[in-house]
C-alpha positions in Angstrom: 117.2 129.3 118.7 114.0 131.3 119.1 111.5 131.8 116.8 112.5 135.5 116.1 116.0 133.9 115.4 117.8 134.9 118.1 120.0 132.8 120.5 119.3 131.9 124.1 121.0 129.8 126.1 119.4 127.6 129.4 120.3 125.7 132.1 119.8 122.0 132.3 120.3 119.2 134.5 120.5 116.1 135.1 121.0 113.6 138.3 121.5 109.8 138.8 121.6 109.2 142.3 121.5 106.1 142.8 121.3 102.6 140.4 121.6 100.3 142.7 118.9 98.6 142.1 118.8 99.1 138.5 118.6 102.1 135.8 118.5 105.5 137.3 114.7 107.0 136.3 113.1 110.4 136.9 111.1 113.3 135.6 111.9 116.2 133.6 111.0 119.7 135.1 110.9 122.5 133.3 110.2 125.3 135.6 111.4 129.0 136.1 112.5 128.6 139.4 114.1 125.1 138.9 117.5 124.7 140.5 120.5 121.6 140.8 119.4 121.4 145.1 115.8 120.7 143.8 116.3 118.2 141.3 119.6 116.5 143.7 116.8 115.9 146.6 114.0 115.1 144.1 116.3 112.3 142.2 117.1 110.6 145.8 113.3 110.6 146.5 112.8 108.9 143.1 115.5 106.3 144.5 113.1 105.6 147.3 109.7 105.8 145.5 111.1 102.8 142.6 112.6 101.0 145.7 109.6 101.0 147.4 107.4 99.8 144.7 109.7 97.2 144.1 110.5 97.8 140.7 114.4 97.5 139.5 115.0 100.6 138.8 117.0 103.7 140.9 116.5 107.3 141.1 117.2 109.8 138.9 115.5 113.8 137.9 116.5 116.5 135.5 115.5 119.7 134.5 115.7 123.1 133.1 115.4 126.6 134.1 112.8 128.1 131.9 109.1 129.2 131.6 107.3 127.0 129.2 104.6 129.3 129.2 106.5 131.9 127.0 107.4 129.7 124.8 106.0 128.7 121.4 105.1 124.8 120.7 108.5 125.2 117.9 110.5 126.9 120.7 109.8 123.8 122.8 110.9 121.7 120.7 114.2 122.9 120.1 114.5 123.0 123.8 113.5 119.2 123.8 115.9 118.1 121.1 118.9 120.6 122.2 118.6 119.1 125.6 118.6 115.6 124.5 121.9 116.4 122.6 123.6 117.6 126.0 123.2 114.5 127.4 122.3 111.8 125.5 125.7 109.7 126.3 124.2 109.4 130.0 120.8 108.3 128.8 119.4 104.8 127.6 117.1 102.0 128.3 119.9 100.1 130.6 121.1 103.7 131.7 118.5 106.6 132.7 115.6 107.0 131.6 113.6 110.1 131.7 109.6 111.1 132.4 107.2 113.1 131.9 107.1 116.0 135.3 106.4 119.6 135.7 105.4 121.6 132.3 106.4 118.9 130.7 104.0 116.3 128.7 104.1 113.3 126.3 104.8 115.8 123.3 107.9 116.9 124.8 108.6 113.2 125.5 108.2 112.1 121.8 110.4 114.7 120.7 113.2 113.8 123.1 112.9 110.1 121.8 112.8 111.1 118.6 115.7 113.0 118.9 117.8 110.4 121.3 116.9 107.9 118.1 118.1 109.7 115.3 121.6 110.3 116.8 121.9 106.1 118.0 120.5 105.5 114.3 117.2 103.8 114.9 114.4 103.9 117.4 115.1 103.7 120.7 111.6 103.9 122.5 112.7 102.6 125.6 115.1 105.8 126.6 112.0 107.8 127.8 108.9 107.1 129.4 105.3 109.1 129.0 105.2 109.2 125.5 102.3 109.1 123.4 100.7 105.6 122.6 101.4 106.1 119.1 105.1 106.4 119.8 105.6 103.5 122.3 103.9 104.7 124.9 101.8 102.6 127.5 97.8 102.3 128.2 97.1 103.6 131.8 99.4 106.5 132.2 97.1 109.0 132.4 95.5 108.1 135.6 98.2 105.4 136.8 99.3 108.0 140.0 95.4 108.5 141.1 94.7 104.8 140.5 97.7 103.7 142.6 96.6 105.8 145.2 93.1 104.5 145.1 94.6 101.2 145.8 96.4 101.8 148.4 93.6 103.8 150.4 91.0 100.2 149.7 93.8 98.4 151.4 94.0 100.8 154.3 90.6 100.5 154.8 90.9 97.3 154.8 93.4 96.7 157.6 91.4 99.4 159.2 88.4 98.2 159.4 86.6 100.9 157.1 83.7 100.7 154.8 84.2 102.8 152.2 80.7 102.4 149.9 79.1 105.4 150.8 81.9 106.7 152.8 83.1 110.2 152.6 86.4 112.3 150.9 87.8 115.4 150.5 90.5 116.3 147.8 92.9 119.1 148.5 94.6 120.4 144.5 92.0 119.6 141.4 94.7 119.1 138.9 95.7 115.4 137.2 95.6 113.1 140.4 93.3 115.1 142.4 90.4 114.8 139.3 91.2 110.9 138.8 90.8 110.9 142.3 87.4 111.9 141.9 86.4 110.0 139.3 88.1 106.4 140.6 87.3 106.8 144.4 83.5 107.2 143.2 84.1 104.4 140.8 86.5 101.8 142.2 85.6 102.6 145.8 81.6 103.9 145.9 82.6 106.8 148.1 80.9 110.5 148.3 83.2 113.2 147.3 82.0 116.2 149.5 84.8 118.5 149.0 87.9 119.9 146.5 89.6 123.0 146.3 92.4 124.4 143.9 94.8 127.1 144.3 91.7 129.8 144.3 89.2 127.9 147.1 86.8 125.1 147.5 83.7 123.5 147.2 81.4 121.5 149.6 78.5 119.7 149.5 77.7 116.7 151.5 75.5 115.1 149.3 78.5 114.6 147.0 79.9 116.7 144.0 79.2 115.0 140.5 82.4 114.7 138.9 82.0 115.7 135.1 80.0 118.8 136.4 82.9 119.7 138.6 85.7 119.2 136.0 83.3 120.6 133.3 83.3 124.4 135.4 86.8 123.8 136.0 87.2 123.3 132.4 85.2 126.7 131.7 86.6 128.7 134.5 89.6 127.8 135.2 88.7 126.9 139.1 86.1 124.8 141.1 84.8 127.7 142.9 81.7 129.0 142.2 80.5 125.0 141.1 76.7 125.1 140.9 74.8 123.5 144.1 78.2 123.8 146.2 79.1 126.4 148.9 82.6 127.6 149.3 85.2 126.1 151.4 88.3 127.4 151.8 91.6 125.0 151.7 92.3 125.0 155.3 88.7 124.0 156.3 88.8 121.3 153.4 91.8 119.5 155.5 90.1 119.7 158.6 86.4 117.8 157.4 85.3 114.6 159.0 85.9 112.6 156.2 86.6 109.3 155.8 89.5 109.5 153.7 91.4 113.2 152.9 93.6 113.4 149.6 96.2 116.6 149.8 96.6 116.6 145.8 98.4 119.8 145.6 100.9 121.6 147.3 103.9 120.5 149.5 103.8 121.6 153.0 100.2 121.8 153.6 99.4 119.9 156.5 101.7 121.5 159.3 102.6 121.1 163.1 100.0 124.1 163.5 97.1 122.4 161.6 97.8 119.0 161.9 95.9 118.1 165.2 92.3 119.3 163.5 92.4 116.8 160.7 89.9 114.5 161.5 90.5 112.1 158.7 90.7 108.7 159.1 92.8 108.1 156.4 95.2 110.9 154.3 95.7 109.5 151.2 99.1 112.1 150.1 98.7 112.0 146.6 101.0 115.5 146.6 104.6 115.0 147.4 105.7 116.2 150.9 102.3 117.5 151.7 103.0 116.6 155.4 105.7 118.1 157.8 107.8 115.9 160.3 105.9 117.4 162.9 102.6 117.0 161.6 103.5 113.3 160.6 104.0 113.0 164.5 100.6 114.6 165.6 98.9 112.4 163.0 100.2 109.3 164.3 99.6 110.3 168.0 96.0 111.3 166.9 95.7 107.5 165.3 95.2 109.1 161.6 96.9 106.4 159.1 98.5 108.3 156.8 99.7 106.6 153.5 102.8 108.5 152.5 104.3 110.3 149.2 106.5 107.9 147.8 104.1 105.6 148.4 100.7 106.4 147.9 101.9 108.4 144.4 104.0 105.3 142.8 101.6 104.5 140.4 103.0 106.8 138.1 106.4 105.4 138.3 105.0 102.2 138.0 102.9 102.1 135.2 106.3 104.1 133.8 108.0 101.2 134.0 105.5 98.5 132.5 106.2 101.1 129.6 109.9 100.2 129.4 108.7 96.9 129.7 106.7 96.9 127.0 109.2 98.8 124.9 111.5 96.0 125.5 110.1 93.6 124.4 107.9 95.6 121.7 104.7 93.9 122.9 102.3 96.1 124.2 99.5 95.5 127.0 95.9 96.3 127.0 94.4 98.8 129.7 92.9 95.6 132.2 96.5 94.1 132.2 98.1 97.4 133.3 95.3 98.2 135.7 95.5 94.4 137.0 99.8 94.5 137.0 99.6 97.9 138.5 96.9 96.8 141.5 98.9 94.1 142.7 102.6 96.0 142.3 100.7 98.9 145.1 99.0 96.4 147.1 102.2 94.3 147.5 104.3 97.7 148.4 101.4 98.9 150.6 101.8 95.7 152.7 105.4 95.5 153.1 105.6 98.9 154.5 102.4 98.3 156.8 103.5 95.0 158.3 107.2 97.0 158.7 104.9 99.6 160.5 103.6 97.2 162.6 106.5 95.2 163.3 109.1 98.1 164.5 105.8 100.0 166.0 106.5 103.5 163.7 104.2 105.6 161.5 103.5 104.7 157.8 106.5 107.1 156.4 109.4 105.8 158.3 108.3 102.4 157.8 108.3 103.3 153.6 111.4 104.5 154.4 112.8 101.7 156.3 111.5 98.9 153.6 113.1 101.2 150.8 116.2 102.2 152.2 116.8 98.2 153.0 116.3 97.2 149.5 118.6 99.6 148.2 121.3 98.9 150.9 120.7 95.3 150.2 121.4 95.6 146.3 124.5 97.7 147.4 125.6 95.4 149.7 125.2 92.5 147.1 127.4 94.6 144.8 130.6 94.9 146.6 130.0 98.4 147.2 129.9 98.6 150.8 
């Protein structure tokens, strides 16, 4: 019901692809152009992201076709709640359990709980993930898919080779991960971010951009261009820098069989998901770029997700340093499974992800009876 009382009816979704391995888990989109294809391929990816990680859980996604932006903070609720009501029978702890995605925020998430737990007839916490600390939600969310990433570019250098104190990066997309990006590869790693763009252009300067001055203008304007003591860069230019390490933040697709061969890079860090095309993945292996891919480099999210179901379980909560410390080995774990499976079969980074997630599901399969 809207606010001006009339009725409108939306379309929702949601799909468990695979639980394997363990409860089906995955986002909630709420997004105008949001179809069943979408959130079908997006759930399977989610199978291979939790899989990857190691963390027992499958894949699942959901959404609904709507613009958030037109709707009021009351109208969103009712959306929440009346959404939870459609499907709650196929939700739970030890079932599916939704996240936090597109347009959608810890708000929305507390709602849903609250909603889920007031038809089951107490608090049931542990059905949703995101949520607000208050609510049974977890320290370390906020940054967990930047900090994962972060992780997994220090062991890349590692097996590389690289120094990263004082080395260099560029972030393609200035939203969530791409600004803890900034922040934790200046303070985890001592690099110099020279470059980031948004969806209106980018800034440069190879002296480094100061973080809190570059989210501050974002902040007032909406956009990093025009940042004080900068010059403009526009996104194409941004991906081809020599840089030690390049993080495409934003956009799918951005990186392409036509661009790929001037990335000079020496590591992309995909923080985005699907930021590279097949052929481009081909052109950057050839060119000896070591890519860290998707489902990979972007787990943390997923994982810290899970310490929260964790924690909800057993309704003992962790401080920040234990997620941080639990999160750091969980991505430095995954990121050497799928580099020694790089190694060993001689492939690039993203088959090899593919190959060590696809076998763990198969395995649990397997183990099941189901094939």
């Amino acid at each position: 019901r809207m606010d001006d009382g009339s009725v409108r009816v939306y379309r929702g979704y949601r799909v468990q692809y695979s639980d394997a391995r363990g409860p089906t888990k995955g986002g909630l989109r709420w997004h105008p152009d949001e179809t069943i294809d979408t959130v079908k391929a997006l759930a399977a990816w989610m199978t291979w992201k939790t899989s990857v990680v190691d963390i027992p859980l499958g894949g699942g996604k959901g959404g609904v076709t709507c613009n958030p932006k037109e709707l009021s903070p009351t109208e969103q609720e009712r959306l929440a709640r009346g959404y939870i009501r459609a499907v709650w029978k196929i939700l739970g702890p030890e079932t599916d359990v939704p996240a936090p995605d597109v347009y959608t925020n810890p708000q929305i998430m507390a709602w849903m709980m609250d909603e889920y737990s007031t038809i089951a007839g107490h608090m049931v916490p542990g059905m949703i993930t995101g949520k607000p600390l208050a609510v049974g939600g977890s320290e370390g969310r906020g940054d967990a898919t930047a900090r994962g990433g972060i992780f997994t570019v220090r062991e890349a250098a590692d097996v590389l080779g690289l120094d990263l104190h004082g080395a260099t990066a560029a972030i393609q997309g200035y939203g969530n991960a791409g600004q803890f990006a900034h922040k934790l590869a200046t303070e985890l790693l001592g690099m110099r971010v020279v470059a980031v763009s948004d969806s209106r252009g980018g800034v440069f300067n190879e002296a480094g951009l100061d973080f809190e001055s570059a989210v501050q203008h974002k902040r007032e304007t909406g956009s990093v261009v025009g940042l004080p003591g900068a010059t403009p860069i526009s996104n194409n230019d941004l991906l081809a820098l020599d840089v030690s390490v390049l993080f495409p933040a934003a956009l799918e697709n951005v990186i392409t069989g036509e661009n790929a061969a001037s990335v000079r890079a020496k590591i992309v860090a995909e923080l985005a998901n699907g930021p590279t095309t097949p052929d481009a993945d081909k052109i950057l292996h050839e060119n000896g770029v070591y890519v860290i891919p998707d489902f990979l480099c972007n787990a943390g999210g997923v994982t810290v997700s899970y310490f929260e179901q964790v924690q909800n379980a057993y309704n003992y909560y962790w401080t920040l340093e234990e997620v941080h410390e639990r999160l750091d080995r969980k991505m430095t774990a995954a990121f050497h499974a799928v580099h020694d499976m790089a190694q060993a079969k001689g492939v690039h980074n993203r088959l090899a992800a593919y190959l060590v997630a696809v076998e763990r599901v198969a395995e649990a399969a397997k183990l099941r009876g189901w094939v």
